[in-house]
VMD Tcl script that builds the backbone (N, CA, C; Angstrom):
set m [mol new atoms 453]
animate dup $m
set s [atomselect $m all]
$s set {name element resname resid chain x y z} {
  {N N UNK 1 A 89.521 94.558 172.761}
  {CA C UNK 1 A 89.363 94.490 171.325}
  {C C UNK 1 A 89.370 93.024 170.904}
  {N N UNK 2 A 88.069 92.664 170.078}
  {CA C UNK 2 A 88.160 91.314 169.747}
  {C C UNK 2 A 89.815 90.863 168.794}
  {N N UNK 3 A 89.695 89.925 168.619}
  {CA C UNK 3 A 91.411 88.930 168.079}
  {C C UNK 3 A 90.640 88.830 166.497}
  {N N UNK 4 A 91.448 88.736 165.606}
  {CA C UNK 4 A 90.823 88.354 164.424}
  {C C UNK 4 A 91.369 86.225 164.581}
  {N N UNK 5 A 90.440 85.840 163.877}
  {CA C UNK 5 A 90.697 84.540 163.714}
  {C C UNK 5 A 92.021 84.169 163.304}
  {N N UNK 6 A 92.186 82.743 163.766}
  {CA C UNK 6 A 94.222 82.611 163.348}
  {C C UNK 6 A 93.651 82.189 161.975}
  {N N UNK 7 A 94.874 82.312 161.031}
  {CA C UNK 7 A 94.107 81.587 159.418}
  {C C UNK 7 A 94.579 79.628 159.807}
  {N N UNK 8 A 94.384 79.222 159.242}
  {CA C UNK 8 A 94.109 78.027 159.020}
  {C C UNK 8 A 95.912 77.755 158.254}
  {N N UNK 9 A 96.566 76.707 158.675}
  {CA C UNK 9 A 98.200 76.817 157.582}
  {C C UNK 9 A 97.704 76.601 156.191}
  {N N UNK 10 A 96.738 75.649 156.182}
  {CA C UNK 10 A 96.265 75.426 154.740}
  {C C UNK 10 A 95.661 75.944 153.801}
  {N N UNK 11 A 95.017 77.387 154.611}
  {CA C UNK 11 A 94.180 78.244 153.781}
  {C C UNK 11 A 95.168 79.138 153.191}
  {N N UNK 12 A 94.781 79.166 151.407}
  {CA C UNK 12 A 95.824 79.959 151.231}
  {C C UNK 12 A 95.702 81.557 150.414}
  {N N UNK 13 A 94.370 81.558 150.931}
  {CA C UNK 13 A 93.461 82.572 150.795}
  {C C UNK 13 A 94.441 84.224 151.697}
  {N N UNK 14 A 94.678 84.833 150.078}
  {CA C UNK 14 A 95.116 85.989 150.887}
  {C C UNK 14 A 94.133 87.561 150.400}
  {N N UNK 15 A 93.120 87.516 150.517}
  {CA C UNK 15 A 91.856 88.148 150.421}
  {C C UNK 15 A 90.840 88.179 151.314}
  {N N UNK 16 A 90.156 89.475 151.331}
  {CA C UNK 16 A 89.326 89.342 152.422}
  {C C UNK 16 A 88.112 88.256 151.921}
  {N N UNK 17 A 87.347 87.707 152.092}
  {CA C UNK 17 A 85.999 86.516 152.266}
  {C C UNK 17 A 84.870 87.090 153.587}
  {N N UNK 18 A 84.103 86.830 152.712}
  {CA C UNK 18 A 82.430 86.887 153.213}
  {C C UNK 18 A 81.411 86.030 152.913}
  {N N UNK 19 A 80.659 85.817 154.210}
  {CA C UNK 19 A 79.418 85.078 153.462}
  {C C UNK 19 A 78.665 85.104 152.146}
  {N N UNK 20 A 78.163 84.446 151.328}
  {CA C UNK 20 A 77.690 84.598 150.282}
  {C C UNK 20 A 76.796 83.163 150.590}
  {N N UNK 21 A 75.464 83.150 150.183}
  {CA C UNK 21 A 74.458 81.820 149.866}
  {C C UNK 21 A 74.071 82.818 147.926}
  {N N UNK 22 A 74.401 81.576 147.447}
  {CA C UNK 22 A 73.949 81.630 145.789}
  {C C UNK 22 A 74.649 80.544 145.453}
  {N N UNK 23 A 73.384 79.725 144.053}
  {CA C UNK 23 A 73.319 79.046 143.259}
  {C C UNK 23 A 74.377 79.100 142.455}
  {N N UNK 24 A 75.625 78.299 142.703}
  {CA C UNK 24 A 76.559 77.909 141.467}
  {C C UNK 24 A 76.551 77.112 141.089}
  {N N UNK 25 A 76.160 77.358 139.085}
  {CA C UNK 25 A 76.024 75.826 138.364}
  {C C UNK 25 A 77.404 75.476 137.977}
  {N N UNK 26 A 78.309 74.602 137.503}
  {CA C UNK 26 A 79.700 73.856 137.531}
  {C C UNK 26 A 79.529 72.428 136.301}
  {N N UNK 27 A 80.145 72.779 135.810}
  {CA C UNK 27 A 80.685 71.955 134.670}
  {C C UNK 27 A 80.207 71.926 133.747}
  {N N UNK 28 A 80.117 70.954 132.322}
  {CA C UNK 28 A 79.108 71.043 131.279}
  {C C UNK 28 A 77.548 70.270 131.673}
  {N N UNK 29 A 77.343 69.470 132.842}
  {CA C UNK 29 A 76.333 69.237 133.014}
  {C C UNK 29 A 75.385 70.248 134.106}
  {N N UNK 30 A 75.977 71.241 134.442}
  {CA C UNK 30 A 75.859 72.635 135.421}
  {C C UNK 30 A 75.354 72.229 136.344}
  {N N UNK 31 A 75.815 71.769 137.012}
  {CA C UNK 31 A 75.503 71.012 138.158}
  {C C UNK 31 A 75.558 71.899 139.221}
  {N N UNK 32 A 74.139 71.651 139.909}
  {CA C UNK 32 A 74.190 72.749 141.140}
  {C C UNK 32 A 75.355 72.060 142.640}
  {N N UNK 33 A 75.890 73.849 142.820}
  {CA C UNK 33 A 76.465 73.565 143.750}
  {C C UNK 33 A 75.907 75.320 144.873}
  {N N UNK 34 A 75.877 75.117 146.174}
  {CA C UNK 34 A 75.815 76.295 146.895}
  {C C UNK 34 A 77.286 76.849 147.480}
  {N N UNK 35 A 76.913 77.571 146.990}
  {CA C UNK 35 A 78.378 78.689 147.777}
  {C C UNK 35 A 77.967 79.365 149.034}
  {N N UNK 36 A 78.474 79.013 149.945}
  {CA C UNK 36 A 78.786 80.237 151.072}
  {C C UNK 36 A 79.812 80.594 151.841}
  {N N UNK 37 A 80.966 81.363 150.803}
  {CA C UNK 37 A 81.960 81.626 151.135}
  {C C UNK 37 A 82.391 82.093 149.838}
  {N N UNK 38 A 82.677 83.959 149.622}
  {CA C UNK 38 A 83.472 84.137 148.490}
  {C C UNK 38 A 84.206 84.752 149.073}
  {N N UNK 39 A 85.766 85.081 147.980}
  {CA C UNK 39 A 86.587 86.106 148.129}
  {C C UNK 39 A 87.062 86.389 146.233}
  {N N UNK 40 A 87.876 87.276 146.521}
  {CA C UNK 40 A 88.456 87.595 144.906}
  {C C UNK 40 A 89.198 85.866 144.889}
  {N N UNK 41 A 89.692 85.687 145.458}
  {CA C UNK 41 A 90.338 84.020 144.701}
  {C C UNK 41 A 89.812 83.312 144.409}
  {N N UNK 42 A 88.649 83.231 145.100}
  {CA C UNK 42 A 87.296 81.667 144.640}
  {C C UNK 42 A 86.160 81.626 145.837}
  {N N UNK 43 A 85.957 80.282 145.975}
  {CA C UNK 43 A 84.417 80.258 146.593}
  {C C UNK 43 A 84.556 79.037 147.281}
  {N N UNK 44 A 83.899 78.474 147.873}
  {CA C UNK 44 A 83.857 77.627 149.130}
  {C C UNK 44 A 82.221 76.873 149.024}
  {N N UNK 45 A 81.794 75.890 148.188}
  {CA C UNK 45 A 80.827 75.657 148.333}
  {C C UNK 45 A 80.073 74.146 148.792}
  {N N UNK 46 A 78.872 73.773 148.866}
  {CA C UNK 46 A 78.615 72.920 149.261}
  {C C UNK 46 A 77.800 72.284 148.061}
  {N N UNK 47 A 78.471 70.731 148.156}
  {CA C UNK 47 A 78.035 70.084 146.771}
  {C C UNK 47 A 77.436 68.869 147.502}
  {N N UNK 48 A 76.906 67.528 146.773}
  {CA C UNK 48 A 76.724 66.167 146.435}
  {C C UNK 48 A 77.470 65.280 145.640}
  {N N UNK 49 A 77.915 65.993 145.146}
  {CA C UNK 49 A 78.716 64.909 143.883}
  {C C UNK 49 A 80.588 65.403 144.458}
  {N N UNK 50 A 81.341 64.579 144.610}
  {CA C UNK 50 A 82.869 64.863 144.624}
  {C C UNK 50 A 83.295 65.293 143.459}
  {N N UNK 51 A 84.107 66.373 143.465}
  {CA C UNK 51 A 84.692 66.573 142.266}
  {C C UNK 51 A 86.571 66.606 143.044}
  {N N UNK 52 A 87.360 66.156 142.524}
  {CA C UNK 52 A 88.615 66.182 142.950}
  {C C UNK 52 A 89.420 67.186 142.571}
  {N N UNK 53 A 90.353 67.008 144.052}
  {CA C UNK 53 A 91.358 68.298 143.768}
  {C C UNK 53 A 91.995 68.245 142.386}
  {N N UNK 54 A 92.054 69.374 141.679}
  {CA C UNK 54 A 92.736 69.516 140.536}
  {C C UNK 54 A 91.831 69.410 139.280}
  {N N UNK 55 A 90.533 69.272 139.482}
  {CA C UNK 55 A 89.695 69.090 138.919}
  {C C UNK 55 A 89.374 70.450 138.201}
  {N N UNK 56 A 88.773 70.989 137.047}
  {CA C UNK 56 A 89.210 72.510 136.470}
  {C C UNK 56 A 87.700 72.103 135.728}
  {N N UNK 57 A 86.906 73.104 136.671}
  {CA C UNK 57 A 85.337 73.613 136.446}
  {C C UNK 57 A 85.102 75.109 135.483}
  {N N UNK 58 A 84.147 74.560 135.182}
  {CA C UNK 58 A 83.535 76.055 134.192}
  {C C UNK 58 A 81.961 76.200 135.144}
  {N N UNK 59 A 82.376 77.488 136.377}
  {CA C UNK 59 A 81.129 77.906 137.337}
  {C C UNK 59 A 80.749 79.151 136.368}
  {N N UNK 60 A 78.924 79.711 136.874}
  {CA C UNK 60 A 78.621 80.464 137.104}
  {C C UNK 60 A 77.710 80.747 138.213}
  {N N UNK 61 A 77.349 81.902 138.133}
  {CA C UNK 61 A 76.604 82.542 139.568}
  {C C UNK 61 A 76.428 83.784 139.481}
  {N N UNK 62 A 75.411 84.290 139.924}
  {CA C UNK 62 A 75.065 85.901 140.610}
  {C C UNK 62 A 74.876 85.979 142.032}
  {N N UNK 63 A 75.872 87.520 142.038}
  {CA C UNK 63 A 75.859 87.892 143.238}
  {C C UNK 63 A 74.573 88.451 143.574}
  {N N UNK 64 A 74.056 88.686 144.378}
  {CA C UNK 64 A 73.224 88.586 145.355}
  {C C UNK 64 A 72.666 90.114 145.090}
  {N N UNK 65 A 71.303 91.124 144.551}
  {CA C UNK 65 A 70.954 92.272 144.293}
  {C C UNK 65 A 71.639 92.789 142.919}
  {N N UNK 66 A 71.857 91.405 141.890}
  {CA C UNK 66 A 72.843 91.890 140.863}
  {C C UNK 66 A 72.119 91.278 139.709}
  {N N UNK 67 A 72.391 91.425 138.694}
  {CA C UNK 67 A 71.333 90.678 137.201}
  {C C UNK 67 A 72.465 90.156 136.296}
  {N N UNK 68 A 73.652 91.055 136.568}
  {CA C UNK 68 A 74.647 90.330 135.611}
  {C C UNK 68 A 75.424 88.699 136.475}
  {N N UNK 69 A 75.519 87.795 135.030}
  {CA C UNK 69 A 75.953 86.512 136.086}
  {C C UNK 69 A 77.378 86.846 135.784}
  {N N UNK 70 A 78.250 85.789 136.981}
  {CA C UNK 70 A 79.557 85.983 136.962}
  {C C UNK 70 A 79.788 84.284 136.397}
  {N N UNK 71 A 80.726 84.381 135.638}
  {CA C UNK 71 A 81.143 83.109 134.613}
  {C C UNK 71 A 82.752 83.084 134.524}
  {N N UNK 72 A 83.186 81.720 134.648}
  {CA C UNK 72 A 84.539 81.855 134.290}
  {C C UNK 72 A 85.467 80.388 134.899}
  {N N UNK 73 A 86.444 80.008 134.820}
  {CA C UNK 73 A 87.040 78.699 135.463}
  {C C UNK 73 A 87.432 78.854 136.952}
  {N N UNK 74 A 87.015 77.667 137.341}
  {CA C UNK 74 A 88.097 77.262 138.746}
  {C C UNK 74 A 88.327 76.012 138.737}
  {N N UNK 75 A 89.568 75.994 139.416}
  {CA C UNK 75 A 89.745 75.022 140.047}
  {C C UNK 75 A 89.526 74.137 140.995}
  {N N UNK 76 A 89.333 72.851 141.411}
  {CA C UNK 76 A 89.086 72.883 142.708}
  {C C UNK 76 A 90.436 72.291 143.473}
  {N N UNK 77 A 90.031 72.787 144.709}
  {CA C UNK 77 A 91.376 72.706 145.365}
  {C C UNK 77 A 91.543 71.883 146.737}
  {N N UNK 78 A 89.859 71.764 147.160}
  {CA C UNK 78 A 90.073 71.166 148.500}
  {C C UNK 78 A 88.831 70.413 148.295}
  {N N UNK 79 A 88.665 69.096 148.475}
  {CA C UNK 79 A 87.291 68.497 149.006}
  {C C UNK 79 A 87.112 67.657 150.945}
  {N N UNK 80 A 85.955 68.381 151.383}
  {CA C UNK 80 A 86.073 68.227 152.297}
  {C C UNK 80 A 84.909 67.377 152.771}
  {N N UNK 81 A 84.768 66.825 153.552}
  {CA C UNK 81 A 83.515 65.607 154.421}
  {C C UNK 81 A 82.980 66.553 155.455}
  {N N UNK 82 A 81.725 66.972 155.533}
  {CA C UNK 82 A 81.370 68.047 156.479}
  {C C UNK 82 A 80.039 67.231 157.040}
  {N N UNK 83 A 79.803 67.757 158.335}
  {CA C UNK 83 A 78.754 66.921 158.764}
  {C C UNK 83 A 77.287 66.830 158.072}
  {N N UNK 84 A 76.886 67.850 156.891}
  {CA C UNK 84 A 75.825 67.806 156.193}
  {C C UNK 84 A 76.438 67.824 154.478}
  {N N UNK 85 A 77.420 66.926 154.665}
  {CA C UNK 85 A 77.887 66.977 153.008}
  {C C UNK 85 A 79.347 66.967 153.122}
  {N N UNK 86 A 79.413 67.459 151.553}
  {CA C UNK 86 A 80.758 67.895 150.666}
  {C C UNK 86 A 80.710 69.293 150.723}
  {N N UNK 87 A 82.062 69.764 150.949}
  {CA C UNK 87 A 82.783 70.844 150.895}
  {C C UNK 87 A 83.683 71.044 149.861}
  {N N UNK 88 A 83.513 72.094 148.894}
  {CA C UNK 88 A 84.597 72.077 147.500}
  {C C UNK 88 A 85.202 73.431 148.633}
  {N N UNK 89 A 86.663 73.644 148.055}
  {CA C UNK 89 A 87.170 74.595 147.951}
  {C C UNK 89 A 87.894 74.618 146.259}
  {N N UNK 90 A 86.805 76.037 145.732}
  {CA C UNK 90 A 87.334 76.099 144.258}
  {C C UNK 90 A 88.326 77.565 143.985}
  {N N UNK 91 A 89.222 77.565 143.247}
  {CA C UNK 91 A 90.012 78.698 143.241}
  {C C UNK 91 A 89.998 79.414 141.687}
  {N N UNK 92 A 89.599 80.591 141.441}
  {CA C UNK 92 A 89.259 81.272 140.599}
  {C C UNK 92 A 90.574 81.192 139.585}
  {N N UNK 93 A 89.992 80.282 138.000}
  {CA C UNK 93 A 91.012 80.427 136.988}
  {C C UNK 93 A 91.387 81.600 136.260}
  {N N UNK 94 A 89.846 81.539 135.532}
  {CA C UNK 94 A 89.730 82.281 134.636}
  {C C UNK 94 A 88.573 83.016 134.972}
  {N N UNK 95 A 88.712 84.376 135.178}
  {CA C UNK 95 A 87.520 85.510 135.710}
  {C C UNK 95 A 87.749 86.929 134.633}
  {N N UNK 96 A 86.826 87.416 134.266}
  {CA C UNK 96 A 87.521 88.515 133.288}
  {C C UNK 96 A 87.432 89.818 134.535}
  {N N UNK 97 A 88.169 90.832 134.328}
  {CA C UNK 97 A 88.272 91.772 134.955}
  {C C UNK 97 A 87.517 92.560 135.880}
  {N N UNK 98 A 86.280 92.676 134.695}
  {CA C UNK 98 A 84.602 92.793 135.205}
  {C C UNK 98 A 84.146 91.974 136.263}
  {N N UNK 99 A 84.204 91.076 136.023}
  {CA C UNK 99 A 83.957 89.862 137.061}
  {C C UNK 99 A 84.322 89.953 138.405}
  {N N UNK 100 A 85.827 90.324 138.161}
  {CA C UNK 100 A 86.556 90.566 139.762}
  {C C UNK 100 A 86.115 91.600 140.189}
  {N N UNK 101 A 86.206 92.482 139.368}
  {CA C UNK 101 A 85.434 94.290 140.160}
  {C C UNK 101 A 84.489 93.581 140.650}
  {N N UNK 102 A 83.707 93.168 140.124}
  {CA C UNK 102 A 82.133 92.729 140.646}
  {C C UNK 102 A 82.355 92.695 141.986}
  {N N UNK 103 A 83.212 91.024 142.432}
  {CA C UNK 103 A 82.837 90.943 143.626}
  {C C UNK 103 A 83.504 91.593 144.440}
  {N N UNK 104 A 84.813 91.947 144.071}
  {CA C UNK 104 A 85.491 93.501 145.078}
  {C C UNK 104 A 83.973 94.405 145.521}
  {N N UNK 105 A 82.972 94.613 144.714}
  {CA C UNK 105 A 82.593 96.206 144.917}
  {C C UNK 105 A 81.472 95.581 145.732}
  {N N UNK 106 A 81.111 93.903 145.525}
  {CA C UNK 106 A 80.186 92.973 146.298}
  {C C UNK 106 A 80.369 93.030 148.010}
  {N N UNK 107 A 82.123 92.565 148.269}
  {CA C UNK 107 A 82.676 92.309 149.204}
  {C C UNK 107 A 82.517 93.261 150.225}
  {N N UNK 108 A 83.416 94.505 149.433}
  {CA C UNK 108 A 83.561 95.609 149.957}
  {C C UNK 108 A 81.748 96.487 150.361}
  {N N UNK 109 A 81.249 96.697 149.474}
  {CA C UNK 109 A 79.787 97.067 150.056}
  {C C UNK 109 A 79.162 96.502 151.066}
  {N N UNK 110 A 79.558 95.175 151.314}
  {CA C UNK 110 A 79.176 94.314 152.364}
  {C C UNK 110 A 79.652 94.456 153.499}
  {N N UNK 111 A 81.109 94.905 153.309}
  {CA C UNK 111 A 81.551 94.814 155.189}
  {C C UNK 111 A 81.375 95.554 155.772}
  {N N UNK 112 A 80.636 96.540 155.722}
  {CA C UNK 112 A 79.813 97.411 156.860}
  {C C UNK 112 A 79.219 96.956 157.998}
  {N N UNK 113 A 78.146 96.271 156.690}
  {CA C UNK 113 A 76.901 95.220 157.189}
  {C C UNK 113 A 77.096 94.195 158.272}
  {N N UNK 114 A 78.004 93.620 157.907}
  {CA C UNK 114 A 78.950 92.623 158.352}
  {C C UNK 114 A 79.454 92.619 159.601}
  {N N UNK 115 A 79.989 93.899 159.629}
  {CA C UNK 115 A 80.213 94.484 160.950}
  {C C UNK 115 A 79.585 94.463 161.934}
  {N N UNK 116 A 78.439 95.436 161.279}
  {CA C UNK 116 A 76.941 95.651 162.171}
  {C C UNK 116 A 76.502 94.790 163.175}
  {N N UNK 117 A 76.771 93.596 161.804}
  {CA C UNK 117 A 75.710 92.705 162.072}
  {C C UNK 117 A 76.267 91.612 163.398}
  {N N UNK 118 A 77.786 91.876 163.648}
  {CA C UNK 118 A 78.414 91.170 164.709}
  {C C UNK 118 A 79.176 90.271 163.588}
  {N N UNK 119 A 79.609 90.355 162.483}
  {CA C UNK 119 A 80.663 89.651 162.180}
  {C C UNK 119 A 80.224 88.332 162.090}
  {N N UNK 120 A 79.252 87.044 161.178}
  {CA C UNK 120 A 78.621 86.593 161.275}
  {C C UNK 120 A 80.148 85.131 161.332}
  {N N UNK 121 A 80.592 85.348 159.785}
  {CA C UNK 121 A 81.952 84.946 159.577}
  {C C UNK 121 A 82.769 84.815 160.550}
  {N N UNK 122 A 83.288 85.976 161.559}
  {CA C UNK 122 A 84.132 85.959 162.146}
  {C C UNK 122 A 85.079 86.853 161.475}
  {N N UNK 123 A 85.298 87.327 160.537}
  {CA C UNK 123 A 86.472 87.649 159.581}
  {C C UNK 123 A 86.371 89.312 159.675}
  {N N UNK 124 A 85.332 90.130 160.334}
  {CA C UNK 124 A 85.369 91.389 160.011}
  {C C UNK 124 A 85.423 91.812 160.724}
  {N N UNK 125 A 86.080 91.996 161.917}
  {CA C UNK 125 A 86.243 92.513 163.459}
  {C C UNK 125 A 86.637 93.390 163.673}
  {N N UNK 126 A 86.347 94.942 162.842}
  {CA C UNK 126 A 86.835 95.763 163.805}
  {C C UNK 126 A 87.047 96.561 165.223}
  {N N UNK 127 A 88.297 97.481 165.559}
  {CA C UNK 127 A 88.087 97.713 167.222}
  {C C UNK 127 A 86.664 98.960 167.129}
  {N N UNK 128 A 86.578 99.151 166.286}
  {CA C UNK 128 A 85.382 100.285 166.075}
  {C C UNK 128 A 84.744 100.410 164.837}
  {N N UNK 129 A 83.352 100.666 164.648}
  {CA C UNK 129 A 82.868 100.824 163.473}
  {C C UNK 129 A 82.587 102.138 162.695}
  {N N UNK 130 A 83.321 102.336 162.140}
  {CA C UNK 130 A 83.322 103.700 160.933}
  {C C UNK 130 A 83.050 103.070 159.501}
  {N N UNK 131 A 82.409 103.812 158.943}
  {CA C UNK 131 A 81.686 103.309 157.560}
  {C C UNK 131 A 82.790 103.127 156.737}
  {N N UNK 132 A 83.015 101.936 155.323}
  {CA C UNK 132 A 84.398 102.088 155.085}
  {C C UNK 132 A 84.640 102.843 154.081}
  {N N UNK 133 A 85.697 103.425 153.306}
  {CA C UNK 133 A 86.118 104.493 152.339}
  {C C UNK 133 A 85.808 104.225 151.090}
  {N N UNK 134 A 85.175 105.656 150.427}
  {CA C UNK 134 A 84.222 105.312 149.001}
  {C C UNK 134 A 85.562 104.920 147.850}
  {N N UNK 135 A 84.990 104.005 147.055}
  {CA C UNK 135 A 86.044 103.036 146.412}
  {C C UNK 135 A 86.284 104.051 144.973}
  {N N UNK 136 A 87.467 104.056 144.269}
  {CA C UNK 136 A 87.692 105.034 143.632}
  {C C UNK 136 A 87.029 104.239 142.384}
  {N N UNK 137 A 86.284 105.638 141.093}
  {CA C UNK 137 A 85.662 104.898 140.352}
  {C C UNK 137 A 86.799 103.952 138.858}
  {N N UNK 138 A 85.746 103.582 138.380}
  {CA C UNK 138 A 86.600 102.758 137.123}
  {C C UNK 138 A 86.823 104.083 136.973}
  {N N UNK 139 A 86.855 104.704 136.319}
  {CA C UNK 139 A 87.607 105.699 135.608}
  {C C UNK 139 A 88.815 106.415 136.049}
  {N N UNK 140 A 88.708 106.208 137.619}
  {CA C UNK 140 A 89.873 106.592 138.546}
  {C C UNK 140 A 91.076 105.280 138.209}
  {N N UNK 141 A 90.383 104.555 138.369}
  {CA C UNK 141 A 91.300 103.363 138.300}
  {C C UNK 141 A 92.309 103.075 136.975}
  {N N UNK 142 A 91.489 103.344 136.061}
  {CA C UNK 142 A 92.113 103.331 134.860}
  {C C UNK 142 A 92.943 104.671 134.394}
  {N N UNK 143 A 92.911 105.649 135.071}
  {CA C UNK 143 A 93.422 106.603 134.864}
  {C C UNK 143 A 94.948 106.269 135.725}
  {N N UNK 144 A 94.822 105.799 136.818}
  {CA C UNK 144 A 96.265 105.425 137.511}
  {C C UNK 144 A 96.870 104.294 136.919}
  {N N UNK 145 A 96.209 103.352 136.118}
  {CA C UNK 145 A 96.804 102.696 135.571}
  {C C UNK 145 A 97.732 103.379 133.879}
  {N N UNK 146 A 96.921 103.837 133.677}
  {CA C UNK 146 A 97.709 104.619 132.638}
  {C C UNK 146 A 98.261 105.317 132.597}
  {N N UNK 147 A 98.727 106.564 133.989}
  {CA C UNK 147 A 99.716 106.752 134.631}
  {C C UNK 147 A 100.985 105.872 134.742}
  {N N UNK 148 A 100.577 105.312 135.290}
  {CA C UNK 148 A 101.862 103.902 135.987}
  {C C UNK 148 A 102.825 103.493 134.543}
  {N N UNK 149 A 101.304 103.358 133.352}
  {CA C UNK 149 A 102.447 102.434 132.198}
  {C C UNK 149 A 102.899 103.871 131.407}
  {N N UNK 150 A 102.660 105.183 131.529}
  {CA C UNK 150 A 103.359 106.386 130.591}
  {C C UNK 150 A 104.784 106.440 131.600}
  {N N UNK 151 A 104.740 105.992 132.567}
  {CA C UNK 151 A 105.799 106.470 133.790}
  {C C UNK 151 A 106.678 105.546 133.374}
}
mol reanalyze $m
mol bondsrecalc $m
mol representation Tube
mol addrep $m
């Protein structure tokens, strides 16, 4: 059975992450940046211009077979020197709810594929491939939540 990757001490990513290539514009001059790397916390992309840690961006972007864009703050958290550039690591401020479902239902629809496909990432290794479990709908969701707060 393959090993899953060790995490990194510095990564402090506690979400699953997948490849992603899409156009994220960043700041008030929307400055293109490429992402390939999301999770529910943020994105991992490749820029030209440095922006410094602590630096607090207004991104957007669409996911990939989707029309609605995703909009909202990050931070950035890591800049890195990579052999074809800059590396941001940005961490999701401000995302509205919608937003996060988004890429949950993005992520999750994806790691099948992912699988399939030999785990391109590295990050999706299972000891066997079974299709994964249908995700309960908003309406499920909100129904356990309103459970939880009558309780």
């Amino acid at each position: 059975m393959p090993s899953l990757p060790r995490r990194n001490a510095f990564d402090r990513r506690d979400s699953v992450r997948g490849p992603l290539c899409a156009l994220v514009e960043a700041g008030p001059e929307r400055l293109p940046l490429w992402a390939h790397d999301l999770s529910l916390g943020g994105l991992r992309c490749a820029t030209t211009r440095p922006f410094w840690p602590g630096t607090y961006l207004d991104v957007s972007f669409a996911l990939p077979d989707t029309h609605e864009p995703i909009a909202g703050g990050a931070q950035v958290l890591s800049l890195d020197e990579e052999a074809d550039g800059l590396s941001l690591g940005l961490r999701f401020c401000a995302l509205s709810d919608g937003a996060r479902l988004a890429i949950y239902r993005f992520l999750d629809r994806r790691r099948y594929l992912w699988a399939q496909l030999g785990s391109p990432t590295g990050l999706f290794t299972p000891a066997r491939l079974v299709p994964p479990p249908a995700l309960p709908s908003l309406d499920e969701l909100l129904a356990r939540v309103d459970a939880a707060l009558a309780a």
